[in-house]
KEKE-550526 format. One record per residue: z, x, y of N, C-alpha, C, CB in turn. Coordinates in steps of 0.02 Angstrom, whole numbers, always signed. Glycine has a CB too. Layout:
# KEKE-550526
+--------+--------+--------+--------+--------+--------+--------+--------+--------+--------+--------+--------+
!     nZ !     nX !     nY !    caZ !    caX !    caY !     cZ !     cX !     cY !    cbZ !    cbX !    cbY !
+--------+--------+--------+--------+--------+--------+--------+--------+--------+--------+--------+--------+
!      Z !      X !      Y !      Z !      X !      Y !      Z !      X !      Y !      Z !      X !      Y !
...
+--------+--------+--------+--------+--------+--------+--------+--------+--------+--------+--------+--------+
# end
This chain:
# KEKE-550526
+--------+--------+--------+--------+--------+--------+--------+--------+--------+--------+--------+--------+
!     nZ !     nX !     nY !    caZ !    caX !    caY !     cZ !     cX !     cY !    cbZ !    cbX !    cbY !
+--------+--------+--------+--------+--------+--------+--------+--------+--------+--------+--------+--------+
!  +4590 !  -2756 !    +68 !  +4568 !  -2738 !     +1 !  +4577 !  -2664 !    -14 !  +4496 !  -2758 !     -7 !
!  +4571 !  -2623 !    +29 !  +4573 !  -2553 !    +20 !  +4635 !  -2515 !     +6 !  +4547 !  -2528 !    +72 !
!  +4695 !  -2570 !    +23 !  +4759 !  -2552 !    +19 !  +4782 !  -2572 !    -45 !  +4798 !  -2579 !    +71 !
!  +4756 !  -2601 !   -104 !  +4780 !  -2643 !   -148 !  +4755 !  -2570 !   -211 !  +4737 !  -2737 !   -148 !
!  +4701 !  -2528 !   -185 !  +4690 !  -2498 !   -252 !  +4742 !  -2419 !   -262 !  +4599 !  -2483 !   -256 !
!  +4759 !  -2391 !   -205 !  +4813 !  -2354 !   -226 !  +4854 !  -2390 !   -236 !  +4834 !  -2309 !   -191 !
!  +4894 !  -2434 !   -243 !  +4927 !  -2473 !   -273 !  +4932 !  -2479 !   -328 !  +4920 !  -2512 !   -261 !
!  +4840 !  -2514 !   -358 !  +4850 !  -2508 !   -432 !  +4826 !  -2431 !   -481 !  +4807 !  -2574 !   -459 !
!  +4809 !  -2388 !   -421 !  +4811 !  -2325 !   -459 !  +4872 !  -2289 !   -472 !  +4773 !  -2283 !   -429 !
!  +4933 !  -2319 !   -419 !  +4991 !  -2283 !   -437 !  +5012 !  -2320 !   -502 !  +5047 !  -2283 !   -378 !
!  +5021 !  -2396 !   -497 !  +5044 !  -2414 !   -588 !  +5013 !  -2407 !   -634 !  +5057 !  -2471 !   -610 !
!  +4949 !  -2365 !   -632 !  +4903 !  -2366 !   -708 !  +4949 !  -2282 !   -691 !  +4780 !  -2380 !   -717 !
!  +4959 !  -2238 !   -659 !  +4982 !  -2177 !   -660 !  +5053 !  -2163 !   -681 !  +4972 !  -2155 !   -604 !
!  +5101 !  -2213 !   -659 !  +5182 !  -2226 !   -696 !  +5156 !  -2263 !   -749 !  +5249 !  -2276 !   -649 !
!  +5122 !  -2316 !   -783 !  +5096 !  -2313 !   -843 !  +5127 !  -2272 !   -906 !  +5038 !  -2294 !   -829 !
!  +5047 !  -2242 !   -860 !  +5031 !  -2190 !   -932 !  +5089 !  -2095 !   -922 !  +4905 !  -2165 !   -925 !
!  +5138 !  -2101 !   -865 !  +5173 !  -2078 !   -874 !  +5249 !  -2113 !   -926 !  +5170 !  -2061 !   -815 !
!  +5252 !  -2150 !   -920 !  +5321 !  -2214 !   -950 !  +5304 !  -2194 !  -1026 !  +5306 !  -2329 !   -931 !
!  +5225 !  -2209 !  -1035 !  +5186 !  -2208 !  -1128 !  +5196 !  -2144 !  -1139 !  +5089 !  -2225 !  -1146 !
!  +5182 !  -2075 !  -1087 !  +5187 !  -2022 !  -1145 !  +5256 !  -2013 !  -1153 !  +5151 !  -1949 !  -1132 !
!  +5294 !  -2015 !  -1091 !  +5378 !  -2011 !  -1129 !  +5420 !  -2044 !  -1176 !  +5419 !  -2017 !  -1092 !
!  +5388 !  -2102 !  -1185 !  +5400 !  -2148 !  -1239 !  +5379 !  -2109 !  -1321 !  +5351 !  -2219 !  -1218 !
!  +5295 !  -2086 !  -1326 !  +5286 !  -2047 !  -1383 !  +5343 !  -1995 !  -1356 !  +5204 !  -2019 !  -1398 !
!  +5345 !  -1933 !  -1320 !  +5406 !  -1887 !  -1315 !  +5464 !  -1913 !  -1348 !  +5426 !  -1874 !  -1244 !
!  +5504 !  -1939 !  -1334 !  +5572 !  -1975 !  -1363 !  +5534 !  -1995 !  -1436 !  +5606 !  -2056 !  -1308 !
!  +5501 !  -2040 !  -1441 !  +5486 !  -2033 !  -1536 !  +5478 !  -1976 !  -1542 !  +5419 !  -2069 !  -1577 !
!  +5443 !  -1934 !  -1547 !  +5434 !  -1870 !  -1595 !  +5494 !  -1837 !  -1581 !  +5367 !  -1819 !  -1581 !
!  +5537 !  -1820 !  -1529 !  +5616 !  -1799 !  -1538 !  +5664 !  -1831 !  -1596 !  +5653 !  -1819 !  -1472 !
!  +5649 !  -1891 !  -1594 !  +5671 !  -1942 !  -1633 !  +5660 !  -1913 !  -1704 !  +5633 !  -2010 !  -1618 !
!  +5598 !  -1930 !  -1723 !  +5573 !  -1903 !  -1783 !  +5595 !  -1828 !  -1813 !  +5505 !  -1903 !  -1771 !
!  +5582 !  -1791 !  -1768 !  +5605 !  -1710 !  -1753 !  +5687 !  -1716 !  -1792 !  +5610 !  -1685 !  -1647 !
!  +5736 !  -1772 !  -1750 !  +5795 !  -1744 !  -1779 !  +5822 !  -1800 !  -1841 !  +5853 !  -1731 !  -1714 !
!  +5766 !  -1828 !  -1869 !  +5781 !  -1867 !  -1933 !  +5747 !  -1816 !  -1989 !  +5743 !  -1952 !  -1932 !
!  +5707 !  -1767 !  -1970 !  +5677 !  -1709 !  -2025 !  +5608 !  -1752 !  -2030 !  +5728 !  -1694 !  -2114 !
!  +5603 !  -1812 !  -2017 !  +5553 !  -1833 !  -2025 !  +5466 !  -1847 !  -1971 !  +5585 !  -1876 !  -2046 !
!  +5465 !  -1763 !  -1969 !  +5419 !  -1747 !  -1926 !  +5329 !  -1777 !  -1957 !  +5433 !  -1661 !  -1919 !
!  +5340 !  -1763 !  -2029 !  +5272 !  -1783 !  -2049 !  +5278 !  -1815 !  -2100 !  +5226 !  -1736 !  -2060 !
!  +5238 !  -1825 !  -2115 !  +5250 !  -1848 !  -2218 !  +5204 !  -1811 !  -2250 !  +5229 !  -1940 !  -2251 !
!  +5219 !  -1769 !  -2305 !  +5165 !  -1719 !  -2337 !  +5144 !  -1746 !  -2398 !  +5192 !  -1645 !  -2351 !
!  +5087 !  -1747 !  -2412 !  +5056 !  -1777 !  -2481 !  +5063 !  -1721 !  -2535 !  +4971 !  -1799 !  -2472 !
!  +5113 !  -1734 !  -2583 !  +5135 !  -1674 !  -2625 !  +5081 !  -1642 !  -2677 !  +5198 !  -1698 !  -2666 !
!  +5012 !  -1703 !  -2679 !  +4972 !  -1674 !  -2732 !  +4915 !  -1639 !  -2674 !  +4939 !  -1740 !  -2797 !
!  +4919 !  -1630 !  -2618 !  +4870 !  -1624 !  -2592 !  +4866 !  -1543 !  -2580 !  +4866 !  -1669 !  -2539 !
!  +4791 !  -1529 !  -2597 !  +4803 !  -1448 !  -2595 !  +4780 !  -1426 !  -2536 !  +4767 !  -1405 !  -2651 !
!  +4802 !  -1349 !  -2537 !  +4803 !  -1301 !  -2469 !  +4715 !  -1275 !  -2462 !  +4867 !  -1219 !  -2484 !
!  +4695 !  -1276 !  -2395 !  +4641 !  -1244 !  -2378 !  +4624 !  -1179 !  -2436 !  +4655 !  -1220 !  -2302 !
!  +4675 !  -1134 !  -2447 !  +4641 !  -1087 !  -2502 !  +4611 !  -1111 !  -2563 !  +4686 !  -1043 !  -2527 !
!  +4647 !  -1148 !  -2594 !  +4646 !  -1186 !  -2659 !  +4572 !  -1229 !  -2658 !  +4719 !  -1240 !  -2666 !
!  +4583 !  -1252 !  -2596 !  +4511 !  -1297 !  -2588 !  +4444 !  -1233 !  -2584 !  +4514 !  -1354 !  -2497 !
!  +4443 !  -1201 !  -2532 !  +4391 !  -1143 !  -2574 !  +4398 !  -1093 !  -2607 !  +4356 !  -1115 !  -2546 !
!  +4444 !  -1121 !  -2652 !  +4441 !  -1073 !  -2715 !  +4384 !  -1135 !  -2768 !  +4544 !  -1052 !  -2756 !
!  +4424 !  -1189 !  -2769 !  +4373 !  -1232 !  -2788 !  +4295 !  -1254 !  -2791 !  +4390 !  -1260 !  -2769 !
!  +4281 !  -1227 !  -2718 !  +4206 !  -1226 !  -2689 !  +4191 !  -1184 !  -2732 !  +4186 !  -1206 !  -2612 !
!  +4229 !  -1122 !  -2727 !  +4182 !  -1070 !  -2764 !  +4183 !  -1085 !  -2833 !  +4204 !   -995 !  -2755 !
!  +4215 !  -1104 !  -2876 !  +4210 !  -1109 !  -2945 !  +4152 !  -1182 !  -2938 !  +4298 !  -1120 !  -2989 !
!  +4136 !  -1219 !  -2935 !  +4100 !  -1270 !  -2902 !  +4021 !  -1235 !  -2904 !  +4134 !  -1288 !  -2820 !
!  +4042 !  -1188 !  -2850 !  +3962 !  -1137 !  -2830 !  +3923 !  -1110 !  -2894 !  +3983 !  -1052 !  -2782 !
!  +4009 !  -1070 !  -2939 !  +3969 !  -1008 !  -3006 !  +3941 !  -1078 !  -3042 !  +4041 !   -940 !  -3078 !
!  +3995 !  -1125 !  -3077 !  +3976 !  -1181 !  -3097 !  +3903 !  -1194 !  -3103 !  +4004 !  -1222 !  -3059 !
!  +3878 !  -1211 !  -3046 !  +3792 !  -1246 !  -3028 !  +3758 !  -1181 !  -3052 !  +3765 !  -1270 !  -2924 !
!  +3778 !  -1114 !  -3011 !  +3737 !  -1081 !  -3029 !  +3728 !  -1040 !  -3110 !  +3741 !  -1048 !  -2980 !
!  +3770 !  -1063 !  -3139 !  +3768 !  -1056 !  -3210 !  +3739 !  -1104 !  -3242 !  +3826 !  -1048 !  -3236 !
!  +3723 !  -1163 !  -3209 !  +3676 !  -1212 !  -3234 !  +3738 !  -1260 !  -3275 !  +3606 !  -1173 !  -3287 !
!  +3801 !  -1250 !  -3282 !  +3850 !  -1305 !  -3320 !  +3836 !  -1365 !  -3289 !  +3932 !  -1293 !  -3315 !
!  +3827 !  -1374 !  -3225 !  +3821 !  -1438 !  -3205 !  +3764 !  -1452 !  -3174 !  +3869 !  -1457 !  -3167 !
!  +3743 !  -1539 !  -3156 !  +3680 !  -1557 !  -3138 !  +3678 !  -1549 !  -3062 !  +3663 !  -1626 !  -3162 !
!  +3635 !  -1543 !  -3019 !  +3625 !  -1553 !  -2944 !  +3665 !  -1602 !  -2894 !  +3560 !  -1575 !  -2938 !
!  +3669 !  -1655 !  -2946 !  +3704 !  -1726 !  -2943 !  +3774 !  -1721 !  -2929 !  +3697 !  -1767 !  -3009 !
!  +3833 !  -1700 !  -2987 !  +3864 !  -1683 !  -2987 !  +3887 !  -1634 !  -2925 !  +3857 !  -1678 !  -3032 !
!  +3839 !  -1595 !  -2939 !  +3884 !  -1504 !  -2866 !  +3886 !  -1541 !  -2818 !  +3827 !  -1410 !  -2829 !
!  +3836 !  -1591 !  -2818 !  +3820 !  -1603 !  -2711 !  +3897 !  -1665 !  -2712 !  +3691 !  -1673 !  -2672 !
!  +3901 !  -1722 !  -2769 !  +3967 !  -1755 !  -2766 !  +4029 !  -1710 !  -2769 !  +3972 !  -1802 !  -2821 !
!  +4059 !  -1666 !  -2794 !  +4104 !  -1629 !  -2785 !  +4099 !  -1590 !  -2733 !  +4113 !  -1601 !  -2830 !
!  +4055 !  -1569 !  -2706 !  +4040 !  -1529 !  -2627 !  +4061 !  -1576 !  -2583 !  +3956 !  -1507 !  -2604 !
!  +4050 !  -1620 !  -2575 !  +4063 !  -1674 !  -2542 !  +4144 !  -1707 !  -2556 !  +4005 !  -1719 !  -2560 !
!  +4151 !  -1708 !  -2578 !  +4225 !  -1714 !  -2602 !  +4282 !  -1656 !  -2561 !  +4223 !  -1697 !  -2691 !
!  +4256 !  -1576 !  -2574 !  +4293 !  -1530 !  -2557 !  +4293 !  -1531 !  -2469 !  +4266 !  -1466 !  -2595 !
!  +4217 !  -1565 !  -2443 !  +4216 !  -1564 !  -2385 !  +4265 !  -1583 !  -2332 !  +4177 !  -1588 !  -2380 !
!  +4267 !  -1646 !  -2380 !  +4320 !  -1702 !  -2346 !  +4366 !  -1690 !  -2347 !  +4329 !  -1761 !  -2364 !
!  +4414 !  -1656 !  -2385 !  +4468 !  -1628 !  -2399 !  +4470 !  -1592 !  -2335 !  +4471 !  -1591 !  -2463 !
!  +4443 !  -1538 !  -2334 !  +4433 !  -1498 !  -2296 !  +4436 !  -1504 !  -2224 !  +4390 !  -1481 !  -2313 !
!  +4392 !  -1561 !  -2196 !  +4382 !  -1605 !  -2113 !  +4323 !  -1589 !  -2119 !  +4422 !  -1581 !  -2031 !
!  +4296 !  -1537 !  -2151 !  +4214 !  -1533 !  -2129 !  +4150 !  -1587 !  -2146 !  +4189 !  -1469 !  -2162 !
!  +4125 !  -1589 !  -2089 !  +4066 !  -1664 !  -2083 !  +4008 !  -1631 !  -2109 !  +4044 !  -1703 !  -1993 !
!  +3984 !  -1675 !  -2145 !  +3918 !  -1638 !  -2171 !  +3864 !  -1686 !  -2168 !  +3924 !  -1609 !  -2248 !
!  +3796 !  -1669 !  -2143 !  +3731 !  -1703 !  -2123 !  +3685 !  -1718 !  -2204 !  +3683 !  -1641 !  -2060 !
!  +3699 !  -1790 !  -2222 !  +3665 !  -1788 !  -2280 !  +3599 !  -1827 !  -2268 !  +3707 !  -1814 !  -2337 !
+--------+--------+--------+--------+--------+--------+--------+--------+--------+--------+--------+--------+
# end
């Protein structure tokens, strides 16, 4: 029995060596079709997004908008963003 598990630790180890060279060769792949990513053309840049926050911020604090509103658009910019927020 004791002989059987380096055994199967060597094929879970050529495995998951075989899988990452497999992703390797795709992303080369991808790399020389230009088609490294796909970019969402309406989607805006980290600046733009807090530039937004901040007009968002004067916004509330000028009282144009309700509580309701800032915290749904805050939340909106978050996500955009990656940032997780504790509601």
């Amino acid at each position: 029995m004791a002989k059987s598990r380096p055994s199967i630790q060597k094929r879970l180890r050529e495995k998951n060596r075989m899988e990452k060279n497999a992703m390797k060769r795709e992303r080369r792949a991808q790399r020389a079709e230009g088609t490294d990513e796909e970019v969402d053309p309406d989607a805006l840049t980290e600046d733009q997004l807090y530039e937004q926050f901040a007009q968002l911020n004067q916004r509330f604090a000028e009282k144009q908008i309700d509580q309701e509103t800032f915290e749904k658009k805050r939340a909106e910019i978050y996500e955009q963003l990656g940032i997780e927020v504790d509601v």
